[in-house]
N, C-alpha and C positions, 0 to 999 in steps of 0.2 A: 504494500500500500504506500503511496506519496502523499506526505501530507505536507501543510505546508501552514504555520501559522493558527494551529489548532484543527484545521478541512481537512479532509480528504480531498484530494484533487486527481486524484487518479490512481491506477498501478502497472504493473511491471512486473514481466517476468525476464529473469537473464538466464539459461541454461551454462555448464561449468567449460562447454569448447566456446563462449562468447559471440553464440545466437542470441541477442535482441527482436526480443516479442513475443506475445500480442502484449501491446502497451494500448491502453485506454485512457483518456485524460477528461477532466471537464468542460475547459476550455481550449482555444487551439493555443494559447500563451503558456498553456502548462506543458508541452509537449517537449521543446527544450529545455525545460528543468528536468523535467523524466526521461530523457536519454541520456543528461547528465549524470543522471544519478544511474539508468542502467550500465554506462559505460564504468563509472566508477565502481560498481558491482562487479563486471567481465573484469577489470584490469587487478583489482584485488582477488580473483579466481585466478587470477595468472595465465589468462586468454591472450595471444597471441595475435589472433586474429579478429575482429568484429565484422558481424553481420548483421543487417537491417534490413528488414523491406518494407519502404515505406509508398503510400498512394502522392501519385503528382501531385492532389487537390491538399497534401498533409504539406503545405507551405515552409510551416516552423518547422517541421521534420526535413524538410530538403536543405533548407538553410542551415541548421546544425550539422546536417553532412557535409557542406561543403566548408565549414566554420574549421571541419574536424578533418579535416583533406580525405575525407572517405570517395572512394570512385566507383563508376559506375561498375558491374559487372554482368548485369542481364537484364533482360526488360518483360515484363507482363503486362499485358493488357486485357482490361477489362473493360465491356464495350455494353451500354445501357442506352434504350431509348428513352426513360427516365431517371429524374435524378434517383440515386441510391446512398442511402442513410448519409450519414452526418463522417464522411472517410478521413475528415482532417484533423479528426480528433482521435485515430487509429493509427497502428503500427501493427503489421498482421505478426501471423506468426512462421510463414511460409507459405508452399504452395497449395497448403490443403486449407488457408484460407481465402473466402470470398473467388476462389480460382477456377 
């Protein structure tokens, strides 16, 4: 759980080879304090490597990628004739989400 200031503001899972996600936040402002903190999770596991996969529409989350020199290395798309949930406030957890 992220809390921040007495709230819950969201949560976080890190797995121990420093796979981030599914990460769930409140707002989209909370999503770079919550990778923050998932990464400092993975690097105290003594992860190596971090992985994230985050949706185009998750802003704060591509912006903390690139803050943190993370690059790209595959792409998925997901193709809706309507809009679908609220995905800026998400970090999946792979391919067996929303995929």
């Amino acid at each position: 759980m992220l809390e921040a200031k007495g709230s819950i503001r969201g949560y976080a899972y890190v797995s121990d080879t420093g796979v981030i996600g599914p990460i769930a936040v409140t707002h989209p402002e909370n999503l770079g304090p919550a990778l923050d903190a998932a990464l400092s999770i993975a690097t105290e596991r003594g992860a190596e490597t971090i992985r994230v996969r985050l949706h185009g529409s998750a802003w704060e989350g591509s912006a903390w990628a690139i803050r943190h020199g993370l690059r790209l290395s595959g792409i998925g798309l997901m193709l809706s004739s309507r809009p679908v949930g609220r995905l800026n406030l998400y970090v999946t957890s792979g391919g067996d989400a929303l995929y």
